[in-house]
C-alpha positions as CSV (number, residue, x, y, z in Angstrom):
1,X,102.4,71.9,105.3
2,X,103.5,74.4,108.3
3,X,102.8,78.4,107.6
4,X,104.4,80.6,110.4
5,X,103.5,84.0,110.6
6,X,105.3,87.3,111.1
7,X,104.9,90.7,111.2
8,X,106.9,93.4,109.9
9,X,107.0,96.9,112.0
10,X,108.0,100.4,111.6
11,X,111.6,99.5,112.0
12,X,111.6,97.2,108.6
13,X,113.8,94.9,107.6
14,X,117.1,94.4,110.4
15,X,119.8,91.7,110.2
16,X,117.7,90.1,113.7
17,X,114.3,90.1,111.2
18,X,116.3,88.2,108.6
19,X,118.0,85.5,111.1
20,X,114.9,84.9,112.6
21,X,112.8,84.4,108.8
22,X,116.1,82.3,108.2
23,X,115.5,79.9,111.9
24,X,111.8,79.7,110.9
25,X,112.0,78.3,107.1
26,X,114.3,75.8,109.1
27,X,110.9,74.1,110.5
28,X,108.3,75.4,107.5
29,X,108.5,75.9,103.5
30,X,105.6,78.7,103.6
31,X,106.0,82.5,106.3
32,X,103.2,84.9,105.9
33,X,104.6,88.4,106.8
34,X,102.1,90.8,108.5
35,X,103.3,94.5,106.9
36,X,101.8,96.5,109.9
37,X,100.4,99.8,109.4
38,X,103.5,101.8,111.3
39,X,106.2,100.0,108.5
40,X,103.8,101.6,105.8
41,X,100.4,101.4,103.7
42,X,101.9,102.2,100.2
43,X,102.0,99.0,98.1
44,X,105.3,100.2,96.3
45,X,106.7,100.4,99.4
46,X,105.4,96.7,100.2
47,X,107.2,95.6,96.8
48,X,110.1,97.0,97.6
49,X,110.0,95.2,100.4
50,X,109.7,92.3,99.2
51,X,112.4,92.7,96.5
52,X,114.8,93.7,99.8
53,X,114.0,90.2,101.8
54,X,114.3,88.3,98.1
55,X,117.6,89.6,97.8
56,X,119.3,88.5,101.0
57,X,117.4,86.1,101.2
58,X,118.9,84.0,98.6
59,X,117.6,82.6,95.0
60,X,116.1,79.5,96.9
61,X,112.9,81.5,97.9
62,X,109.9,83.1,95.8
63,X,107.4,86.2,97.2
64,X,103.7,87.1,96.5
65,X,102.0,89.7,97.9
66,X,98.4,89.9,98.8
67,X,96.9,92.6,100.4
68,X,99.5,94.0,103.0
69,X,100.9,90.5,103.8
70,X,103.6,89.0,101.7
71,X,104.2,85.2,101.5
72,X,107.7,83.9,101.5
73,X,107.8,80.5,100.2
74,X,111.2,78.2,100.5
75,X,112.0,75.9,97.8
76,X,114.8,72.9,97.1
77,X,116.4,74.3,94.2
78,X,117.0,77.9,93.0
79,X,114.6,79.5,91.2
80,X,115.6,81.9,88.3
């Protein structure tokens, strides 16, 4: 299984961050996204987040978090 990595800066989540997550699930089922210390160190912040890329996104993917990195995983079907 492929895992690409990304990192998340202080300018947070753009329409260019999202089509780029989009062109890289085309080649992997599993990103890692670095939240760097200029996006923010607050872990509701880091949910938030993550509840931001699950909704556009699309109901086809499923977030963890762990530590400051959150890991976006891609899956067949929808997920409810």
């Amino acid at each position: 299984m492929l895992i690409r990595q990304m990192q998340l800066g202080k300018q947070g989540i753009t329409e260019n961050f999202i089509n780029s997550l989009k062109n890289q699930f085309k080649n992997s089922q599993v990103m890692k996204i670095s939240v760097l210390k200029s996006a923010t160190r607050d872990r509701g912040e880091i949910i938030k987040i993550k509840d931001e890329l699950l909704e556009k996104l699309g109901k086809n993917f499923t977030a963890r978090i762990i530590g400051f990195t959150i890991i976006l995983r891609k899956w067949r079907k929808a997920r409810e």
